[in-house]
C-alpha positions as CSV (number, residue, x, y, z in Angstrom):
1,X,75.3,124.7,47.1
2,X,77.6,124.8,44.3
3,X,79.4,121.4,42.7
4,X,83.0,123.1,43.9
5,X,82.0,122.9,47.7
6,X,80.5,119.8,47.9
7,X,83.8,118.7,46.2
8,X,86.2,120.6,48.6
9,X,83.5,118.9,51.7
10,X,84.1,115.7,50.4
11,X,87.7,115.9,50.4
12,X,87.5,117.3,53.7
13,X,85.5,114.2,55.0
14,X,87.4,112.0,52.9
15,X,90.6,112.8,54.2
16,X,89.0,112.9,58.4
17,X,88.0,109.5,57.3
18,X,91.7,108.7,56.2
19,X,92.9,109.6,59.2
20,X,90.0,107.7,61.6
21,X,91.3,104.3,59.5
22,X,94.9,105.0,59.9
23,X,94.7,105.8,63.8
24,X,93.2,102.3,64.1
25,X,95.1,100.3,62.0
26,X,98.4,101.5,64.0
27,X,96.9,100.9,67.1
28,X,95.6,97.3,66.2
29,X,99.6,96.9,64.8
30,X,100.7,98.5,68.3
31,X,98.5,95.9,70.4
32,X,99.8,92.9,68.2
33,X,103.4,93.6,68.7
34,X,103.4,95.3,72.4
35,X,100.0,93.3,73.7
36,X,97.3,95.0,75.9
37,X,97.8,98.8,76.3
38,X,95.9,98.7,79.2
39,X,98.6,96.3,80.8
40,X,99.6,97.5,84.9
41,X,101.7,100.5,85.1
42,X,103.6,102.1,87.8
43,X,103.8,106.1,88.9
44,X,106.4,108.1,90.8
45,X,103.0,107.9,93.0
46,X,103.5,104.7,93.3
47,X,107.3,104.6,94.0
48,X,106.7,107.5,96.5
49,X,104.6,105.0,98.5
50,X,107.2,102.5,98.7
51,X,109.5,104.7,100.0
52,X,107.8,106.1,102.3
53,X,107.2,103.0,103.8
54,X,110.6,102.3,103.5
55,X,111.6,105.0,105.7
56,X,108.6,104.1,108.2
57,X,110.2,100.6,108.6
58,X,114.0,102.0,109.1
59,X,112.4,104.3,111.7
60,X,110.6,101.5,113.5
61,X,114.2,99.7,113.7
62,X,115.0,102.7,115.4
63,X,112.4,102.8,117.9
64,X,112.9,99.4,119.0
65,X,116.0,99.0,119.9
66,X,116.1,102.2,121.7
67,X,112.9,101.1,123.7
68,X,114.3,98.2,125.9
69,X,114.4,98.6,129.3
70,X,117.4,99.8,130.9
71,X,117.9,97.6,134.0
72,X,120.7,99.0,135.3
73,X,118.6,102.3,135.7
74,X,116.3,100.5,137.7
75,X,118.2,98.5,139.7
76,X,120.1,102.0,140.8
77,X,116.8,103.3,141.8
78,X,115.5,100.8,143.7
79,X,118.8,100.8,145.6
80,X,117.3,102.9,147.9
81,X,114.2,101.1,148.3
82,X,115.7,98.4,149.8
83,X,115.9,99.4,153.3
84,X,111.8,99.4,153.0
85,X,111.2,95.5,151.6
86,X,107.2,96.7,150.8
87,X,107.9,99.9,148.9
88,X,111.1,98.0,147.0
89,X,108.6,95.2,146.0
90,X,106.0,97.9,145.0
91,X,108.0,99.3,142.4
92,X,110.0,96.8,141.5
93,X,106.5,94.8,140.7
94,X,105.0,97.9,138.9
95,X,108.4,97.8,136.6
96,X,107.4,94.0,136.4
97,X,104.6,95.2,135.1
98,X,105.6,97.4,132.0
99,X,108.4,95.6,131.0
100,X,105.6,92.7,130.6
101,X,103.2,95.5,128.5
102,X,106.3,96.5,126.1
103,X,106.6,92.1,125.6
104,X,102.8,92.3,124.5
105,X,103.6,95.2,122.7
106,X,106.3,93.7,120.7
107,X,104.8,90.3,120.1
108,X,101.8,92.1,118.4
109,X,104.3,94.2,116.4
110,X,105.7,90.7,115.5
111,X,102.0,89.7,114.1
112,X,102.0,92.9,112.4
113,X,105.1,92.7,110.7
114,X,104.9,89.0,109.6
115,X,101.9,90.7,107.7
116,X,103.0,93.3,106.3
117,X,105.8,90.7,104.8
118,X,103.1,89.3,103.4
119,X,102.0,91.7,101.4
120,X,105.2,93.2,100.6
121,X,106.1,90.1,98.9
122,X,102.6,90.0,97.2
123,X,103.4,93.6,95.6
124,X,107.0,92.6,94.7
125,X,105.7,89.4,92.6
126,X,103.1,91.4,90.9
127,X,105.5,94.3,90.0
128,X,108.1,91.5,88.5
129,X,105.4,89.9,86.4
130,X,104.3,93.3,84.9
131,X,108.1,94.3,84.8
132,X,108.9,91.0,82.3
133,X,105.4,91.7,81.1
134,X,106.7,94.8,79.6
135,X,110.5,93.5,78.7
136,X,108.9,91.0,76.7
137,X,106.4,93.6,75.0
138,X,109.7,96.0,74.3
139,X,111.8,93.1,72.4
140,X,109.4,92.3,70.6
141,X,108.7,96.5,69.5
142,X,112.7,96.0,69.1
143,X,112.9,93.4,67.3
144,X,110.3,94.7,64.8
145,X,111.9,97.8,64.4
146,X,115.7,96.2,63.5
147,X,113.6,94.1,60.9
148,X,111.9,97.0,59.5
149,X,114.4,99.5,59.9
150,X,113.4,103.2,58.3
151,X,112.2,101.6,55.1
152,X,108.9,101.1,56.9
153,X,108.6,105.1,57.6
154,X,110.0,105.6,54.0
155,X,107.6,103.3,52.2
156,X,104.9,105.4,54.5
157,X,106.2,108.6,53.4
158,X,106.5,108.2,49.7
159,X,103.8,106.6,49.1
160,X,101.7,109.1,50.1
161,X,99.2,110.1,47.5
162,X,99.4,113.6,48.1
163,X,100.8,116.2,50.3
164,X,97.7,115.8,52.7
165,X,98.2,112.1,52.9
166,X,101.8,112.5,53.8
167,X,101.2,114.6,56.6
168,X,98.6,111.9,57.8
169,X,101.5,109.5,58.0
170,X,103.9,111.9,59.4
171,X,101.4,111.8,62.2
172,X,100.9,108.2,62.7
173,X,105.1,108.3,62.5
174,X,105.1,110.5,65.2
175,X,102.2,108.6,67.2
176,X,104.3,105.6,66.7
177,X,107.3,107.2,68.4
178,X,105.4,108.9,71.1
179,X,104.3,105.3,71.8
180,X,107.4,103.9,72.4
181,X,109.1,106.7,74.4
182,X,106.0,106.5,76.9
183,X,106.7,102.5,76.8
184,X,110.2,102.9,77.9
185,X,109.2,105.4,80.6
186,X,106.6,102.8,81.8
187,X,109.2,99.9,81.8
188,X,112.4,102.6,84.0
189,X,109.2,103.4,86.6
190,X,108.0,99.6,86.8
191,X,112.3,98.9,87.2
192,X,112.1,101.7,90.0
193,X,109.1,100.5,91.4
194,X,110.6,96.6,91.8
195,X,113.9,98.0,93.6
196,X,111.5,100.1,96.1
197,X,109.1,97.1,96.7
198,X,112.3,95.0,97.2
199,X,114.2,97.7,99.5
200,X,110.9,97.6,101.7
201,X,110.9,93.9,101.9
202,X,113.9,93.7,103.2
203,X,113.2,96.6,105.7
204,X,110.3,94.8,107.1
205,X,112.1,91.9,107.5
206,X,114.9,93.9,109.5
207,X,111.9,95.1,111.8
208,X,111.0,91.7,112.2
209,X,113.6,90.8,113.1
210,X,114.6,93.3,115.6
211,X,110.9,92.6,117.1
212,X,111.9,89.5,117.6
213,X,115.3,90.3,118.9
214,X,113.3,92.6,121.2
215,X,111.3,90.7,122.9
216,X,114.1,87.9,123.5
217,X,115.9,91.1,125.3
218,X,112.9,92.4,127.2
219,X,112.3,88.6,128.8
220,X,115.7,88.5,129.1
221,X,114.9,92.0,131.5
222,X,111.8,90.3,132.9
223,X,113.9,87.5,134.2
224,X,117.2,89.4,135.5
225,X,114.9,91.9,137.6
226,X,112.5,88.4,139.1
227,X,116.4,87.0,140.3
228,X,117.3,90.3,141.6
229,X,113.9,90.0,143.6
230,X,114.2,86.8,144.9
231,X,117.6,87.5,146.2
232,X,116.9,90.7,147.9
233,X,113.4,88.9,149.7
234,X,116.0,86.2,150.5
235,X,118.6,88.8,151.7
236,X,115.9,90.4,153.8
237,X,114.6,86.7,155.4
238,X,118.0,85.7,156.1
239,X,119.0,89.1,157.6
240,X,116.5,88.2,160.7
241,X,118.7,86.4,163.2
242,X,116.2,86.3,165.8
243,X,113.6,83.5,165.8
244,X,110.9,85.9,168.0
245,X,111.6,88.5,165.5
246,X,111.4,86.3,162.6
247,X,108.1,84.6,164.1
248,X,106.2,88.1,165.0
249,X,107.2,89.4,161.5
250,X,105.4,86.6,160.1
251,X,102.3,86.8,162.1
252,X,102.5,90.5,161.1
253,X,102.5,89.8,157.2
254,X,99.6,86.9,157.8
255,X,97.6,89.1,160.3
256,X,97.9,92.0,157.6
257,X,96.9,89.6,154.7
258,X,93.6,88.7,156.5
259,X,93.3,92.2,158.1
260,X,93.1,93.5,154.5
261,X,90.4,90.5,153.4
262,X,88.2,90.8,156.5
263,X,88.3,94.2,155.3
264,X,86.5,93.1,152.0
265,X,84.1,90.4,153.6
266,X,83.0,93.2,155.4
267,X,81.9,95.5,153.1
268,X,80.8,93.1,151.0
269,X,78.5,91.5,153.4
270,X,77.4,95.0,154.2
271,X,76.6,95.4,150.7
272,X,74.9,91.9,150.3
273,X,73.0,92.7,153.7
274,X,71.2,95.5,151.5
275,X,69.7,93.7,149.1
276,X,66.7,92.0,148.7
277,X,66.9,88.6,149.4
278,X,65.5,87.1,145.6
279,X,69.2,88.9,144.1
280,X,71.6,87.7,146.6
281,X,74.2,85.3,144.5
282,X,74.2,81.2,146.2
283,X,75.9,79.0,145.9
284,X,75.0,75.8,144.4
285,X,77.2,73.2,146.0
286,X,79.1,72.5,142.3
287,X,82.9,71.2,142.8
288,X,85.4,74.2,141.6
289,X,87.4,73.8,138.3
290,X,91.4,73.7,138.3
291,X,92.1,77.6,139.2
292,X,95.9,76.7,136.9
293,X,96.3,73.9,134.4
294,X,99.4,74.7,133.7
295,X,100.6,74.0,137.5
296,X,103.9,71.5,137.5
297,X,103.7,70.8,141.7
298,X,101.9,71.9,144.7
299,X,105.0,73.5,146.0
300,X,102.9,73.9,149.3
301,X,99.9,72.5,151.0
302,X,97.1,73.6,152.7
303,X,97.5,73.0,156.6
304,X,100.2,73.3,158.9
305,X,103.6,72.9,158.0
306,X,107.3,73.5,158.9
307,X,107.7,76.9,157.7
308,X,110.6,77.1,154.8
309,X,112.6,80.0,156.5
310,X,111.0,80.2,159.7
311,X,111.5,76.6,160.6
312,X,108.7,76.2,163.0
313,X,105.4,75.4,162.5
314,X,102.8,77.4,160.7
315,X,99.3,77.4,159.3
316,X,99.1,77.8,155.4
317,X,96.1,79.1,154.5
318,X,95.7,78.3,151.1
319,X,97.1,75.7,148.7
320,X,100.5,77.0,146.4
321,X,100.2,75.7,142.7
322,X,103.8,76.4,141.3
323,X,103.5,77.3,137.2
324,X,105.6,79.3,134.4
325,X,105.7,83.1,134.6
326,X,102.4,84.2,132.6
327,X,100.3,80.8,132.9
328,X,96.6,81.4,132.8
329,X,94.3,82.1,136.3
330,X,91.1,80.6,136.4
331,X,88.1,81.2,138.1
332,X,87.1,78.3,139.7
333,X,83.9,78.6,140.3
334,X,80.9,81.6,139.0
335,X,80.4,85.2,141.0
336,X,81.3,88.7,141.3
337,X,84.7,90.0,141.5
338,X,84.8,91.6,144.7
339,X,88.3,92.8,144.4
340,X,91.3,93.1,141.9
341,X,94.0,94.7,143.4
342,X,97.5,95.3,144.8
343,X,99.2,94.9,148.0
344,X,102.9,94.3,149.6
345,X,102.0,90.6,151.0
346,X,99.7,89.5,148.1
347,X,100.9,91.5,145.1
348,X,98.4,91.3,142.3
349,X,95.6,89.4,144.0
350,X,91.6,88.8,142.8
351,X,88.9,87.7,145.1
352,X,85.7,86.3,143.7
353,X,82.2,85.7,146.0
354,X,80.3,82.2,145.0
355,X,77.6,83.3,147.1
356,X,76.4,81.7,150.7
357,X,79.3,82.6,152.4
358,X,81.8,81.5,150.0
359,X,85.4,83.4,148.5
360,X,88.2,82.1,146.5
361,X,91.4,84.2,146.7
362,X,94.6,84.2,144.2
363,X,97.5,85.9,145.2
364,X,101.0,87.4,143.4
365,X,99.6,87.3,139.7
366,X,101.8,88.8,137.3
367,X,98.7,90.8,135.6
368,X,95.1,91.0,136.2
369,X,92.4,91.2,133.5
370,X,89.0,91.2,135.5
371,X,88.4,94.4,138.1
372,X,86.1,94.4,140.9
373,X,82.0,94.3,140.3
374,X,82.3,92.4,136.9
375,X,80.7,89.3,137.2
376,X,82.8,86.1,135.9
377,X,81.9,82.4,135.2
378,X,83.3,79.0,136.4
379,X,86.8,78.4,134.0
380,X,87.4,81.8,133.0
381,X,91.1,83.3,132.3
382,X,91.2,85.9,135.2
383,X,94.7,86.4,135.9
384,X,98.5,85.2,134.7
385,X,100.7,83.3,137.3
386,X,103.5,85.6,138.9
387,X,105.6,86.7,142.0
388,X,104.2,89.9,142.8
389,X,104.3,90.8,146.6
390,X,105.4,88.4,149.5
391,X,106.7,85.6,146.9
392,X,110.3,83.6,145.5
393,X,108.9,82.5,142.7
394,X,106.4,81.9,140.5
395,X,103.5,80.4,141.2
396,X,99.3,80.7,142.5
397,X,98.3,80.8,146.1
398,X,95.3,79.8,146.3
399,X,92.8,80.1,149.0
400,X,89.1,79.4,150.0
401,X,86.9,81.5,152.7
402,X,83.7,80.1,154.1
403,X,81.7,82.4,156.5
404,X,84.7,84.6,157.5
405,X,87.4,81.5,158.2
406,X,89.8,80.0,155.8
407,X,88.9,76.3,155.0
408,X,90.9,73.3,152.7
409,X,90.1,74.3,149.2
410,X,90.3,70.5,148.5
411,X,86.7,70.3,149.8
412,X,85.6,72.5,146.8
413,X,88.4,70.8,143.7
414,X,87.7,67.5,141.8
């Protein structure tokens, strides 16, 4: 190898070398004036996101409000229901129903949202810090550069050793420049990125808020159609002048009542009666728990009674526990659901078997959350307190069966 080449090689090297020293030396000048290059930084990506959610939220505004219940629909439907009392309680209770679903459905929106706030706000206070992050980082590039001025790229360029050199510098000139031009577009995206973040805050705060407003509306539903029940039941009571007719109606609503749960101790004694004796369910002589705590009056006893519209005296069957609309049902005692279902005279209704002979019976629930052959223990939530069926107003009837007769339920409650 001749001494010319190894020469030329060296310079080669020498300058590569150059270059290597120079690229570090304006990054190290880069990080001490700007601070960490690998700081957070935002993409159109990111600001895509945000508006997208954005326009999920605004379309969720949407759905809401045009999701309440129209009552005035309903009540022009059931207008011609009201000739039949059973069938205009049947539907009006299964409209009861969903308007009480979409209130679930909104409250757990509401959760939802109060969430999502959450985070939203997160993201905004993290964007901001990075945003001033980055102002801070671009006065002080700023301020540098007023100081400096070009005589910092002409005391580069000049005093260049030779031509090679000075293209070297050109190069860290223009790395320099490229630096700050991809700085500025980091700080505009990070600006855009703060406005989105806020936008959607204030978005899912609007859906909040028209949750809310929702569910105030809905109840607001709930209650106007449980008035417009209780007047047409009373409408129908009061529309029976004659006091035979009014009595033998009566006995026809209480024979049907226990027509339909003889019914059920039949076939459940049938289906008792075939199996073996060690897997029948007894009872074990423990007193019942409270069926509703949240109960503010016995608004009827058990026994016989002067009959509220009737005005003559009747047998009550059960004892009536009045409590607000939704209240928890509990099962007073353990067994087997032997029934959860619907019917004119008891609306939602649940019957449990404790074994030996003995049933427990709640009637008009507004929503039932057992269903027949599941087994359920002593203090469970069954039910919520209602009006469904042959009822005024809201509250539990409940009843106790021993052996195919009704007896107090007193003898079975602390």
């Amino acid at each position: 190898m001749s001494i010319g080449f190894s020469e030329n090689l060296f310079s080669r090297n020498k300058n590569k070398i150059r270059r290597a020293v120079g690229f570090a030396l304006v990054t190290v000048m880069l990080c001490s004036m700007t601070g960490d290059l690998h700081a957070a930084t935002y993409t159109n990506a990111s600001i895509q996101n945000k508006q997208n959610e954005l326009a999920g939220a605004k379309e969720q505004v949407s759905e809401l409000k045009g999701s309440l219940t129209d009552v005035q629909r309903i009540k022009d439907e059931l207008e011609s229901k009201k000739s039949d009392l059973d069938a205009y309680i049947t539907q009006l209770d299964a409209q009861l129903t969903d308007m009480t679903l979409k209130i679930d459905e909104y409250n757990r929106l509401i959760s939802e949202k109060e969430a999502d706030i959450e985070q939203s706000r997160l993201d905004l206070e993290e964007a901001e810090r990075v945003q001033e992050d980055q102002y801070e980082s671009m006065k002080k590039r700023i301020r540098f550069m007023y100081e400096s001025g070009d005589v910092m790229y002409l005391d580069m360029l000049f005093g260049a050793g030779n031509f090679s050199d000075m293209i070297s510098k050109a190069d860290y000139i223009e790395m320099l420049s490229a630096y700050d031009r991809r700085k500025l577009d980091e700080y505009i995206e990070t600006t855009e990125y703060v406005s989105a973040c806020k936008a959607e805050l204030e978005a899912e705060k609007e859906v909040l808020d028209a949750a809310k407003e929702a569910v105030e509306a809905e109840q607001a539903n709930v209650n106007e159609l449980m008035v417009e029940k209780e007047e047409q039941v009373n409408s129908v009571n009061a529309e029976i002048k004659d006091k035979e007719a009014e009595i033998k109606e009566y006995e026809a609503y209480i024979n049907d009542m226990n027509s339909e749960i003889k019914a059920l101790e039949k076939a459940i004694a049938d289906e008792i009666a075939a199996l073996e004796e060690a897997n029948r369910r007894q009872y074990n002589g423990g007193m019942f728990a409270w069926p509703c705590p949240a109960y503010t009056r016995i608004s009827d006893d058990y026994g016989n009674r002067i009959h509220p519209i009737l005005k003559v005296e009747k047998f009550h069957n059960g004892i009536d526990l009045a409590a607000p609309y939704g209240s928890s049902i509990l099962a007073a005692y353990d067994g087997d659901v032997v029934a959860a279902d619907y019917s004119s005279s008891m609306g939602n209704y649940i019957m449990i078997n404790h074994g030996s002979g003995i049933y427990t019976i709640y009637m008009h629930a507004s929503a039932l959350y057992v269903s027949k052959g599941q087994e359920v223990s002593k203090g469970q939530t069954i039910a919520a307190v209602g009006s469904t069926g042959r009822s005024t107003g809201n509250h539990l009837h409940f009843s106790v069966r021993q052996n195919g007769n009704y007896v107090s339920p007193w003898n079975y409650l602390k």
